[in-house]
N, CA, C and O atoms as a Maestro MAE file, in Angstrom:
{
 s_m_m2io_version
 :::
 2.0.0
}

f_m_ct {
 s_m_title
 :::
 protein
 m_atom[300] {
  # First column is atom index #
  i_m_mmod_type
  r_m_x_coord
  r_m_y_coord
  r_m_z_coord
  i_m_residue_number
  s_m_chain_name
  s_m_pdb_residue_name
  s_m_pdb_atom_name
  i_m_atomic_number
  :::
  1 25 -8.161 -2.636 7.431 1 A "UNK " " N  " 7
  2 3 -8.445 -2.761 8.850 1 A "UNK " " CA " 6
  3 2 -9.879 -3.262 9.061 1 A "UNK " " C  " 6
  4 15 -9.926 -4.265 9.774 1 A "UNK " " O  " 8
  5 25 -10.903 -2.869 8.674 2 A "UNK " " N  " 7
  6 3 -12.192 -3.382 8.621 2 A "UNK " " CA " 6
  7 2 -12.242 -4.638 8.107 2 A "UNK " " C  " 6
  8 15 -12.950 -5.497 8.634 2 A "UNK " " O  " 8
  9 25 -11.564 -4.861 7.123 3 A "UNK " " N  " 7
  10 3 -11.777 -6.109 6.840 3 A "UNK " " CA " 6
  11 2 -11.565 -7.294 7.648 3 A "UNK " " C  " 6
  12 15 -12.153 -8.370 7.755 3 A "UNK " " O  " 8
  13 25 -10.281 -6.632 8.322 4 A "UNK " " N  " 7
  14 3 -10.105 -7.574 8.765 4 A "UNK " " CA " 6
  15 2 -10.071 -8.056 10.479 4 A "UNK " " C  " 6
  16 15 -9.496 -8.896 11.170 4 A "UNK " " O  " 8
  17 25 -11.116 -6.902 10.660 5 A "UNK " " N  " 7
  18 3 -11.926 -6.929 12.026 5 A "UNK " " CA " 6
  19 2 -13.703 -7.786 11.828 5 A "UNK " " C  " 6
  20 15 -14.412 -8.495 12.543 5 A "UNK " " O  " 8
  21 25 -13.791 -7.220 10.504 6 A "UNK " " N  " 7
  22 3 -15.050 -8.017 10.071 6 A "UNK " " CA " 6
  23 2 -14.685 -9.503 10.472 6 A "UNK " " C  " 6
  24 15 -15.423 -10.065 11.280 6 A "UNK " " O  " 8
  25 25 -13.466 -10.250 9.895 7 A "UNK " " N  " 7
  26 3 -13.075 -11.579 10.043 7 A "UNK " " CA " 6
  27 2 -12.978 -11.680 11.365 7 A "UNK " " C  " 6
  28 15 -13.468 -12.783 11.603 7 A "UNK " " O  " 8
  29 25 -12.550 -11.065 12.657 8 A "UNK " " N  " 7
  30 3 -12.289 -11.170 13.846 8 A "UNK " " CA " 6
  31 2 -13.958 -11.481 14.279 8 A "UNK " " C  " 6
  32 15 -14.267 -12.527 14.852 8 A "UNK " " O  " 8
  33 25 -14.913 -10.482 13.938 9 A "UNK " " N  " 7
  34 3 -15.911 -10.196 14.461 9 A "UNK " " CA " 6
  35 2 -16.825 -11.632 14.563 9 A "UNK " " C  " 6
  36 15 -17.314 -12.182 15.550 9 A "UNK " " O  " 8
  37 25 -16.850 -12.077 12.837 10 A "UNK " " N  " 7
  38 3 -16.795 -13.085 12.538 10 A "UNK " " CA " 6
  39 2 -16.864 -14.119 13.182 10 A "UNK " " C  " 6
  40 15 -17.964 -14.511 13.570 10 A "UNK " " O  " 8
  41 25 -15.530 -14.928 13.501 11 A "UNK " " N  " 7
  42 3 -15.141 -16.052 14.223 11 A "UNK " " CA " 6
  43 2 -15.429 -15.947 16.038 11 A "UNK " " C  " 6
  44 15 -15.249 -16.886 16.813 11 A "UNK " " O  " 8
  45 25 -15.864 -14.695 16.384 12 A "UNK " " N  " 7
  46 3 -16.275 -14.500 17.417 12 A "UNK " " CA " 6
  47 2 -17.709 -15.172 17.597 12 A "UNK " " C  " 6
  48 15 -18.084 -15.648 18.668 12 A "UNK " " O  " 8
  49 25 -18.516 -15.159 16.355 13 A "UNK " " N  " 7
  50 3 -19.631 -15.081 16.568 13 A "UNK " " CA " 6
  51 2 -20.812 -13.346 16.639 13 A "UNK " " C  " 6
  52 15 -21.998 -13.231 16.950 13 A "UNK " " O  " 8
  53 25 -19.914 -12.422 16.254 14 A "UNK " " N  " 7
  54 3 -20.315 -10.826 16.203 14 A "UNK " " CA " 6
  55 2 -20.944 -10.918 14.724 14 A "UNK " " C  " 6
  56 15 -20.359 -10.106 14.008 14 A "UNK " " O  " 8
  57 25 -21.490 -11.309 14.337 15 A "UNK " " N  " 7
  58 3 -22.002 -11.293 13.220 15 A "UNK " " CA " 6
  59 2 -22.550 -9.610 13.053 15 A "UNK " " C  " 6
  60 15 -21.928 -8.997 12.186 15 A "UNK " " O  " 8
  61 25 -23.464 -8.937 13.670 16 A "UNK " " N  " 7
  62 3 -23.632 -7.821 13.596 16 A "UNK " " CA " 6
  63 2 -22.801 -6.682 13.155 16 A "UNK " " C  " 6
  64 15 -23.013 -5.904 12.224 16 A "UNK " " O  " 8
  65 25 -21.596 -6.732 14.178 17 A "UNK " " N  " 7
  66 3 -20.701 -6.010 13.909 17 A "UNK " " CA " 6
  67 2 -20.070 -6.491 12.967 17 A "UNK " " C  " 6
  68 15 -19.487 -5.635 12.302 17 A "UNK " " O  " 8
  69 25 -19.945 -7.515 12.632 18 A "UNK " " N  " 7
  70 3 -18.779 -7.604 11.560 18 A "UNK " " CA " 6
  71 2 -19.222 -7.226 10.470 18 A "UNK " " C  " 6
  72 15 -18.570 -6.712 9.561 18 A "UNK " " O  " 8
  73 25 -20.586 -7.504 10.496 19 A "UNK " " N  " 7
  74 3 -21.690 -7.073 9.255 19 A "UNK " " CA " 6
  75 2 -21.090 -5.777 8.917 19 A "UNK " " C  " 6
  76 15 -20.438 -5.609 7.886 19 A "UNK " " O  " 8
  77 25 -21.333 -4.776 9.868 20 A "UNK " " N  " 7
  78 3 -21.178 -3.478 9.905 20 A "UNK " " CA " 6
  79 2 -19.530 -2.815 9.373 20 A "UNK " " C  " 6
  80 15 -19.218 -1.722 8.902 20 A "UNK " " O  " 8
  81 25 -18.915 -3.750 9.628 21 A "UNK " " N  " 7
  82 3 -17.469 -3.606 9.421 21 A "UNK " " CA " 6
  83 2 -17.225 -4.019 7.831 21 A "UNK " " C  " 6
  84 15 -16.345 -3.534 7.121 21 A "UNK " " O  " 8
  85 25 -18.002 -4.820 7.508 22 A "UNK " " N  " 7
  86 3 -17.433 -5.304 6.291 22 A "UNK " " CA " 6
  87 2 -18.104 -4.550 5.078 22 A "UNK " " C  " 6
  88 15 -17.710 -4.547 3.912 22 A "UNK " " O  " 8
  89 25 -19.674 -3.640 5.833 23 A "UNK " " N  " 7
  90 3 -19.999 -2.584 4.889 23 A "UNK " " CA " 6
  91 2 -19.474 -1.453 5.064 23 A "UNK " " C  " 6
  92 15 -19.636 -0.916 3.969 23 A "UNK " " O  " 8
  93 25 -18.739 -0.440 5.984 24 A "UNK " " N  " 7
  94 3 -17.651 0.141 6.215 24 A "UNK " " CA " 6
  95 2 -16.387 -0.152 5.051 24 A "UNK " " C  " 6
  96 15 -15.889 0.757 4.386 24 A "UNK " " O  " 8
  97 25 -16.016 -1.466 4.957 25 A "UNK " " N  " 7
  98 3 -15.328 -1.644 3.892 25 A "UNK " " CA " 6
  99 2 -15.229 -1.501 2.629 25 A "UNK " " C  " 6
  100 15 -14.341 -1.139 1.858 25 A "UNK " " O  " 8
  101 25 -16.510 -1.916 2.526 26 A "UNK " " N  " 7
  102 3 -17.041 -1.258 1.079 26 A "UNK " " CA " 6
  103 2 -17.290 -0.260 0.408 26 A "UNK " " C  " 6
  104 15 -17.062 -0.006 -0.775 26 A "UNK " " O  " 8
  105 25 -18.001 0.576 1.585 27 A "UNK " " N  " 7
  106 3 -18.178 1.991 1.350 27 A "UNK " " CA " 6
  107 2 -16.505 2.491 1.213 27 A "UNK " " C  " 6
  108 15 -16.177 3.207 0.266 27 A "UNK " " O  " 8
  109 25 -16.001 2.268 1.726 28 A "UNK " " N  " 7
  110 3 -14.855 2.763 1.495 28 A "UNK " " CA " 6
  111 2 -13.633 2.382 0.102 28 A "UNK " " C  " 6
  112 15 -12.788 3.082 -0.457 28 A "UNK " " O  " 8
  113 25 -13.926 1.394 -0.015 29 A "UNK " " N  " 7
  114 3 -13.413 1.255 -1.560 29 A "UNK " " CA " 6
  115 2 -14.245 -0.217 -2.431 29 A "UNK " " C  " 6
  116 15 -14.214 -1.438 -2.280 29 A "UNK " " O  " 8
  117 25 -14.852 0.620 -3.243 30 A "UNK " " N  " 7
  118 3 -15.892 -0.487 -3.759 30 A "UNK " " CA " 6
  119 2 -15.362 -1.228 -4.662 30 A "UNK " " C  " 6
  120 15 -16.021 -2.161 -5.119 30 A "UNK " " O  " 8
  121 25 -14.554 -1.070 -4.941 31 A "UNK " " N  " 7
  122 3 -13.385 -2.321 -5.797 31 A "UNK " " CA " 6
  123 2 -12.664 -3.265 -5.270 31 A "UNK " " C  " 6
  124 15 -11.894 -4.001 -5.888 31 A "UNK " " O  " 8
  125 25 -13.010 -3.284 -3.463 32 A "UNK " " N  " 7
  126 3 -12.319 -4.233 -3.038 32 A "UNK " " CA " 6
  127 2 -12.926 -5.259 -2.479 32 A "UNK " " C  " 6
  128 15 -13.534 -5.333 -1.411 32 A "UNK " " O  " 8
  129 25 -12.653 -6.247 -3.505 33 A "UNK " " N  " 7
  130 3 -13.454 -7.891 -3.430 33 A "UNK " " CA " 6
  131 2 -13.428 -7.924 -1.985 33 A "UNK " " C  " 6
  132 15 -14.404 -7.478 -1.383 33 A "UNK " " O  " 8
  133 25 -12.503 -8.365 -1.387 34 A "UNK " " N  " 7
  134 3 -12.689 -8.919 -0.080 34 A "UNK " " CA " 6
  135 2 -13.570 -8.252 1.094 34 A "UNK " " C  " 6
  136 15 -13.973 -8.768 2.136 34 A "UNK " " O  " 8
  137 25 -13.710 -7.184 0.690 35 A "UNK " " N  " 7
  138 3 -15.162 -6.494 1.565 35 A "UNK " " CA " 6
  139 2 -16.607 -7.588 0.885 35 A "UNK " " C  " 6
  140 15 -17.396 -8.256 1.553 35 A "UNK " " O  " 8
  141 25 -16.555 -7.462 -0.354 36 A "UNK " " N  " 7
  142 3 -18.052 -7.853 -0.605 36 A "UNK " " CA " 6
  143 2 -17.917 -9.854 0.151 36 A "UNK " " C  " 6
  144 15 -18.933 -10.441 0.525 36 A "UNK " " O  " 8
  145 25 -16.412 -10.555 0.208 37 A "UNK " " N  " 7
  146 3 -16.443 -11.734 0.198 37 A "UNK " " CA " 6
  147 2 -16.385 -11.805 1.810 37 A "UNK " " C  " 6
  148 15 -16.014 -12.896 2.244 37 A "UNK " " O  " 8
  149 25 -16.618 -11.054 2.534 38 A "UNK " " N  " 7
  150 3 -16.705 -10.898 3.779 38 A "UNK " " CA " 6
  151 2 -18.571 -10.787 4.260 38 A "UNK " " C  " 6
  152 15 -19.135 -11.534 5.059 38 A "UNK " " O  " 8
  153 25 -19.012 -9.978 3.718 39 A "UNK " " N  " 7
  154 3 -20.443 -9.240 4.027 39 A "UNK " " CA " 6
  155 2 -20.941 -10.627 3.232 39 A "UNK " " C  " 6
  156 15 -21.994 -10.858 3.825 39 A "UNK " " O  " 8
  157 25 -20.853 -11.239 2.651 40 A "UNK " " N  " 7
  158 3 -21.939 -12.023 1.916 40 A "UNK " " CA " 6
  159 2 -21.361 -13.237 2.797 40 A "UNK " " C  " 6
  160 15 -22.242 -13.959 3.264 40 A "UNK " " O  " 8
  161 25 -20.528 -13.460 2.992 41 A "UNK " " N  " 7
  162 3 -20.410 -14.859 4.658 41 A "UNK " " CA " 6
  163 2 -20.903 -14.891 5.626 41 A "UNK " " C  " 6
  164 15 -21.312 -15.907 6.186 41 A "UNK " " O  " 8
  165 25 -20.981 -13.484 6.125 42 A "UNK " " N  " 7
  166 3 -21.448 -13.107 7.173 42 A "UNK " " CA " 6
  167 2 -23.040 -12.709 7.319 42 A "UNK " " C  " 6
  168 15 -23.755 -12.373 8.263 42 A "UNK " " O  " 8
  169 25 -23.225 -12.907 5.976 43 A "UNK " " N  " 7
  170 3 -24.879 -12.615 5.560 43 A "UNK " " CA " 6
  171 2 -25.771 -14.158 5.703 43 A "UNK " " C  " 6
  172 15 -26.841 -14.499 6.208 43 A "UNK " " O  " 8
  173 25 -24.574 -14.888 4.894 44 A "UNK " " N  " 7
  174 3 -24.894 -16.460 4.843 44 A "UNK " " CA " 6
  175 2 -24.845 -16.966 6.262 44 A "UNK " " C  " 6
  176 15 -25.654 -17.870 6.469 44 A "UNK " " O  " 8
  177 25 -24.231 -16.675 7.112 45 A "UNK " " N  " 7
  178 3 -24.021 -17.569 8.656 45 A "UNK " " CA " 6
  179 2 -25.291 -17.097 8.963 45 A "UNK " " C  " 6
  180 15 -26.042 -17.972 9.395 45 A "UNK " " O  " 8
  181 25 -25.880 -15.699 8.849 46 A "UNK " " N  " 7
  182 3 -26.815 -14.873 9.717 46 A "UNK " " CA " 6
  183 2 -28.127 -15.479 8.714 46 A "UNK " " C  " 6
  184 15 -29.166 -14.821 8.677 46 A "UNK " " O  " 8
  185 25 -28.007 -16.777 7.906 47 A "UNK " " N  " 7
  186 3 -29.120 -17.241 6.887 47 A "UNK " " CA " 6
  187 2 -30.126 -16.335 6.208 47 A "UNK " " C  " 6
  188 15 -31.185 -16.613 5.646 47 A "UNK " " O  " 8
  189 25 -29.497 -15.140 6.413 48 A "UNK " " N  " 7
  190 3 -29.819 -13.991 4.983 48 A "UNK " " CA " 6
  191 2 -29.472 -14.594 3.231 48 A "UNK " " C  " 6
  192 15 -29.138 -13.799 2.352 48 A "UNK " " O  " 8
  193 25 -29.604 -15.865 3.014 49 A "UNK " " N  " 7
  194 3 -29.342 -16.334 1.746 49 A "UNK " " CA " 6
  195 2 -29.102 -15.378 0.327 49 A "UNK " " C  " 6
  196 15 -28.157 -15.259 -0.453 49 A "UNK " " O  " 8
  197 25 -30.370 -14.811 0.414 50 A "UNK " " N  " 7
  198 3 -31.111 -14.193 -0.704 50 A "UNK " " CA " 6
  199 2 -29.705 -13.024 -0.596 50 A "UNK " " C  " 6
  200 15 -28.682 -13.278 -1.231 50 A "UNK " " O  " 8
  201 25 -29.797 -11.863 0.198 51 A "UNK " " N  " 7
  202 3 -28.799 -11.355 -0.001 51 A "UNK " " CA " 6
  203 2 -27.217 -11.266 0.101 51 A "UNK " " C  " 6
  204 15 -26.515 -10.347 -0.321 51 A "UNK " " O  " 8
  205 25 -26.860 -12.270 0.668 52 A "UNK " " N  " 7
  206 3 -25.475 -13.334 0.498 52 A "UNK " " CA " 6
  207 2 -25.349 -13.199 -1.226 52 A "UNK " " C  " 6
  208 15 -24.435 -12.628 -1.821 52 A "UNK " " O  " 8
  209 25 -25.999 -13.578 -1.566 53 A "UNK " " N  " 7
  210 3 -26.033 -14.199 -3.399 53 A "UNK " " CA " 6
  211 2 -26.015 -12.715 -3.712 53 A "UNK " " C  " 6
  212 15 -24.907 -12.179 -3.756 53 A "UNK " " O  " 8
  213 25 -26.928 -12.094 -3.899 54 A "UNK " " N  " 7
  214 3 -26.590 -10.560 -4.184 54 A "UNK " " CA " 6
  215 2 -25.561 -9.648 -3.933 54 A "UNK " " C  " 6
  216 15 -25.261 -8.599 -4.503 54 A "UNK " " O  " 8
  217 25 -25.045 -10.267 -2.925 55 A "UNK " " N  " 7
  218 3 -23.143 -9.396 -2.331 55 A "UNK " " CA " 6
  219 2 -22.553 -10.184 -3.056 55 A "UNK " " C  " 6
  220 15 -21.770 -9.624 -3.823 55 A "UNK " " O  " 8
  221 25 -22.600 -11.268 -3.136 56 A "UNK " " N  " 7
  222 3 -21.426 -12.293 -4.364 56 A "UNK " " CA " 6
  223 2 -21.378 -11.512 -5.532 56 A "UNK " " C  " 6
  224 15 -20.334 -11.011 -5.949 56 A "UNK " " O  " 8
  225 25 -22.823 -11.356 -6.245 57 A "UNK " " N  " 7
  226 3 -22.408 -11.143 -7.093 57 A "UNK " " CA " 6
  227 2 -22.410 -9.707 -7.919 57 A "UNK " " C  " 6
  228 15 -22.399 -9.413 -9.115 57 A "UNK " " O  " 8
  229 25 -22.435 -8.783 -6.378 58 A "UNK " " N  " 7
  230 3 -21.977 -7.500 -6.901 58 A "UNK " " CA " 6
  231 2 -20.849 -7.421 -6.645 58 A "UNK " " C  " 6
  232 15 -20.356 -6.689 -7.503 58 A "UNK " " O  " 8
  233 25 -19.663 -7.930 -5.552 59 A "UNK " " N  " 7
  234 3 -18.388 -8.362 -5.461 59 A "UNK " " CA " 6
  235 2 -18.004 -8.752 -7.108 59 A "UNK " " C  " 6
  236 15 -16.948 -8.294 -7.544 59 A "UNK " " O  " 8
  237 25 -18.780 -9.515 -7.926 60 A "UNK " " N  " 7
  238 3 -18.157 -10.380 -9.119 60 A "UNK " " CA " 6
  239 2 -17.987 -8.867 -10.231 60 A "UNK " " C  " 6
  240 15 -17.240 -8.728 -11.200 60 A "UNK " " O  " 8
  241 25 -19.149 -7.728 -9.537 61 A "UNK " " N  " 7
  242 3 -18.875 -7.032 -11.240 61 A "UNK " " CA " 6
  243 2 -17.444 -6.412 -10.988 61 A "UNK " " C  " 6
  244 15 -16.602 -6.106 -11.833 61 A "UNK " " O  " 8
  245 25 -17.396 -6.332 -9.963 62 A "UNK " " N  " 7
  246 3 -15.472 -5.384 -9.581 62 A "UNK " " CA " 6
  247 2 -14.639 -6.731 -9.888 62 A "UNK " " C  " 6
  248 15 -13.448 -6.429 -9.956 62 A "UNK " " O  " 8
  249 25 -14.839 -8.088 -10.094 63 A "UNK " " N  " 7
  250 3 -13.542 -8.856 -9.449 63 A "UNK " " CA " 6
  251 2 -14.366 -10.193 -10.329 63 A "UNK " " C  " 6
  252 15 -14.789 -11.074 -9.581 63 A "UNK " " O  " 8
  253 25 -14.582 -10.372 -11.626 64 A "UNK " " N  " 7
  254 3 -14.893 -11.170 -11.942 64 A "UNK " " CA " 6
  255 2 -14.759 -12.061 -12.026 64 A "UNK " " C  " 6
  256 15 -15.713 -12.722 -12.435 64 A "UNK " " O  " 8
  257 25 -12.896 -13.071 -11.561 65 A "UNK " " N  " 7
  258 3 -12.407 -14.072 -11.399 65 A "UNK " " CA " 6
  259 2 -12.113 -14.200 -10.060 65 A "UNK " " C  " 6
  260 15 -11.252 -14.977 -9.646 65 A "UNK " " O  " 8
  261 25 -12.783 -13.478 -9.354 66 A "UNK " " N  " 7
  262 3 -12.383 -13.744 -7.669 66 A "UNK " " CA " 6
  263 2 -12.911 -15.211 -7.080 66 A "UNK " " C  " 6
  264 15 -14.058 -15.283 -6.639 66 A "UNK " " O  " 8
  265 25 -12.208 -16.154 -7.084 67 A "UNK " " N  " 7
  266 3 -12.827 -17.390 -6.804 67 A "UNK " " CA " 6
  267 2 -13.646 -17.321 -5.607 67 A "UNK " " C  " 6
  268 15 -14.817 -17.665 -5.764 67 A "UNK " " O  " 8
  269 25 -13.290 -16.951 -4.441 68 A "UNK " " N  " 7
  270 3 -13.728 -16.963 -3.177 68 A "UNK " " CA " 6
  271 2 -15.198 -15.918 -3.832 68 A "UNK " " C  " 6
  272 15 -16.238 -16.384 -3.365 68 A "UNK " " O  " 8
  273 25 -15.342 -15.262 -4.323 69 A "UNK " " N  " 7
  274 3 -16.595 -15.142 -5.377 69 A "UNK " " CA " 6
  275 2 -17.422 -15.990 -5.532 69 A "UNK " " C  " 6
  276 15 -18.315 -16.524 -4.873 69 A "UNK " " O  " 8
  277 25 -16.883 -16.061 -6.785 70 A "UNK " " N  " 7
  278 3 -17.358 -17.481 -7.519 70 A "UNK " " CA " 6
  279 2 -17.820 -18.634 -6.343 70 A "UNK " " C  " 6
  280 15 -19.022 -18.897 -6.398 70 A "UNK " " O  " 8
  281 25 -17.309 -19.118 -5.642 71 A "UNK " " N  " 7
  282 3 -17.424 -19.910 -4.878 71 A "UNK " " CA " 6
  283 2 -18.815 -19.656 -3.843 71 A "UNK " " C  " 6
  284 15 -19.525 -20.605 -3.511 71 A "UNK " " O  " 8
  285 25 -19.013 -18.609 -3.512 72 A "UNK " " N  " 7
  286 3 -20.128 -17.863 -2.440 72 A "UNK " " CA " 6
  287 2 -21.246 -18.465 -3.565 72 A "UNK " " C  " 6
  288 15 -22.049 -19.377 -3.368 72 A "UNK " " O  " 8
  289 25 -21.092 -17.834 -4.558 73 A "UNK " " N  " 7
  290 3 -22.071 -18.436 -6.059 73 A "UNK " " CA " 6
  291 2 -22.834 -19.193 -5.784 73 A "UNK " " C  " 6
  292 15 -24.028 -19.038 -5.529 73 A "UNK " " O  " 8
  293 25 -21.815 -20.684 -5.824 74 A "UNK " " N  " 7
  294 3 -21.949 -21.548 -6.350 74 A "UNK " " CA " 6
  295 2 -22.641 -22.018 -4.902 74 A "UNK " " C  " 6
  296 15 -23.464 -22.858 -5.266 74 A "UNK " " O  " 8
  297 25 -22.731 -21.909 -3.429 75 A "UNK " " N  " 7
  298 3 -23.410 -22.587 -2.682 75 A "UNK " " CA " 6
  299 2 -24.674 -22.714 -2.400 75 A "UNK " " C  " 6
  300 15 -25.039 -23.531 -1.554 75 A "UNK " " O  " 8
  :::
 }
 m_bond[299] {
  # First column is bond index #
  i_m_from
  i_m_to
  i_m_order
  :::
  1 1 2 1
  2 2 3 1
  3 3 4 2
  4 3 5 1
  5 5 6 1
  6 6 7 1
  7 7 8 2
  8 7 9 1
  9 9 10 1
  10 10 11 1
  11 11 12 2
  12 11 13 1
  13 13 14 1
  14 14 15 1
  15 15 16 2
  16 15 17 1
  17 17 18 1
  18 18 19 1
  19 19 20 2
  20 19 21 1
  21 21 22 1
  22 22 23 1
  23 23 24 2
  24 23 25 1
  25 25 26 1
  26 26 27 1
  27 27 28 2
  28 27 29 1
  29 29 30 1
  30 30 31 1
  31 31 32 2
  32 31 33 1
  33 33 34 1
  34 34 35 1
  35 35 36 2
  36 35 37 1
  37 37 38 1
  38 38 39 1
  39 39 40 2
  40 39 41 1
  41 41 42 1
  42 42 43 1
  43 43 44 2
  44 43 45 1
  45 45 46 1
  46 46 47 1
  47 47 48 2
  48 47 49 1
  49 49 50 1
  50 50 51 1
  51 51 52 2
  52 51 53 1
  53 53 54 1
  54 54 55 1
  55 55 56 2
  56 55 57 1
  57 57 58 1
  58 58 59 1
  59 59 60 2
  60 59 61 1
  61 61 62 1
  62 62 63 1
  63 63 64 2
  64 63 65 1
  65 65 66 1
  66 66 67 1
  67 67 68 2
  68 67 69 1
  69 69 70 1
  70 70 71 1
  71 71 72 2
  72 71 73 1
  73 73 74 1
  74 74 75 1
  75 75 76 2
  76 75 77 1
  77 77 78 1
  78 78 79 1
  79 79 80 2
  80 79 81 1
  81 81 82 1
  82 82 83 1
  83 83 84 2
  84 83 85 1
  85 85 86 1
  86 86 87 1
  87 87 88 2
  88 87 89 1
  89 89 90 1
  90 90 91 1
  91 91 92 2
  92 91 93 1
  93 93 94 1
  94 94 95 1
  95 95 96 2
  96 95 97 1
  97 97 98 1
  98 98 99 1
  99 99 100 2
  100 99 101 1
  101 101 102 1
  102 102 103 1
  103 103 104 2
  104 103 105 1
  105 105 106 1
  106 106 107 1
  107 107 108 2
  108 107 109 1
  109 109 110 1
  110 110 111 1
  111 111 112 2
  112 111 113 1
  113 113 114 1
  114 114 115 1
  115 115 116 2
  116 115 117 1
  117 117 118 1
  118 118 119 1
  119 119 120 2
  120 119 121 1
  121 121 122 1
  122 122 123 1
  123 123 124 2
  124 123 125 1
  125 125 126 1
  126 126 127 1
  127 127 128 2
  128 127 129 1
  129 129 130 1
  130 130 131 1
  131 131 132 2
  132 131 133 1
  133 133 134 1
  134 134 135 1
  135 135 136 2
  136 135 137 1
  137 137 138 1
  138 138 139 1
  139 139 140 2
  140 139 141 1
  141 141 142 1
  142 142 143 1
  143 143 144 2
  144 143 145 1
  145 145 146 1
  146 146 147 1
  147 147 148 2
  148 147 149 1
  149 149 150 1
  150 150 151 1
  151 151 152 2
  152 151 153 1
  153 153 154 1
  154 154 155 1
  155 155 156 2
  156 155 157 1
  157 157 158 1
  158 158 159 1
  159 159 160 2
  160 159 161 1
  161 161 162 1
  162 162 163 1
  163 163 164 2
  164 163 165 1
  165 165 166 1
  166 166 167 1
  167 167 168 2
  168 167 169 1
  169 169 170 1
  170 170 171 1
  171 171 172 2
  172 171 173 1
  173 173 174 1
  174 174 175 1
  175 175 176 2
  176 175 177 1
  177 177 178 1
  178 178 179 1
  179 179 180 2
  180 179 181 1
  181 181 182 1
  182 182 183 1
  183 183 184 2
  184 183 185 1
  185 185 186 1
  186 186 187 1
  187 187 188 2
  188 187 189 1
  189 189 190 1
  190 190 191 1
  191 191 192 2
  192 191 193 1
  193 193 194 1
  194 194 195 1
  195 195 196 2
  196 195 197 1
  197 197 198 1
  198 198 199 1
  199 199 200 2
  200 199 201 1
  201 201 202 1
  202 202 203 1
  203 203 204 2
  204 203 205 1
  205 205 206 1
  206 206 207 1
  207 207 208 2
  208 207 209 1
  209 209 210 1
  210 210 211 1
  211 211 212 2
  212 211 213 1
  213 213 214 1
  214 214 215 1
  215 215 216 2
  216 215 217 1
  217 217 218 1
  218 218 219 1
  219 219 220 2
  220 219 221 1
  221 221 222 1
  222 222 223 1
  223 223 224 2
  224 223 225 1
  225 225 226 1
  226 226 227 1
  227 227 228 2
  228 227 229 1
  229 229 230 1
  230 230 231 1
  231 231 232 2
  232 231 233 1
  233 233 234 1
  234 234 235 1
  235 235 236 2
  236 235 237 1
  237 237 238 1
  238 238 239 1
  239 239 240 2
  240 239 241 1
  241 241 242 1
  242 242 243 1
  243 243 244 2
  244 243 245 1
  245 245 246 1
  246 246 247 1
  247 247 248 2
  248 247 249 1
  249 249 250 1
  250 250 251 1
  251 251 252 2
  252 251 253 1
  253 253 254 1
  254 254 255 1
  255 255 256 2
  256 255 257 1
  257 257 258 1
  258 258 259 1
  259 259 260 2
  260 259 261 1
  261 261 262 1
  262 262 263 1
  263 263 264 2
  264 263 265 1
  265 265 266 1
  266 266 267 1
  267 267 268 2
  268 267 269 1
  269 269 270 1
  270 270 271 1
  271 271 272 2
  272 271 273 1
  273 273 274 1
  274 274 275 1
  275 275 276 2
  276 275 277 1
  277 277 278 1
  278 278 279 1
  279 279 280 2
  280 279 281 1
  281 281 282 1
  282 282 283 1
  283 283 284 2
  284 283 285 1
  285 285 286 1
  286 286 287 1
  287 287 288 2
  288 287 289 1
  289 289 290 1
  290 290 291 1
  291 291 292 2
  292 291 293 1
  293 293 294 1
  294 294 295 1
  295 295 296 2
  296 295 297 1
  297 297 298 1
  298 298 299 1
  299 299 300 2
  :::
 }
}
């Protein structure tokens, strides 16, 4: 559910909240990639770079072939 209010929040332009939603997600199960591939997009729109790259790639130690990962990486 967070997650995928984070994405709502998101495309709204709620960057804040979605922020908030997508660390809600995490805290709540830290093995689930798509929280960290959420918070580090939403870090990147909000041109928080530095820690965008740092949510990638603590997302990568749970989910090491998660492309949408990998991909945050690589930008």
């Amino acid at each position: 559910v967070y997650s995928n209010r984070a994405a709502c929040y998101t495309k709204l332009g709620a960057l804040p909240e979605g922020l908030k939603d997508a660390e809600k997600c995490i805290e709540l199960d830290p093995s689930f990639s798509k929280g960290y591939s959420r918070k580090a997009a939403i870090q990147f729109f909000m041109k928080e770079y530095d820690k965008a790259l740092e949510t990638y790639q603590e997302g990568l130690k749970h989910d090491k072939n998660n492309q949408e990962l990998l991909d945050g990486v690589r930008r």
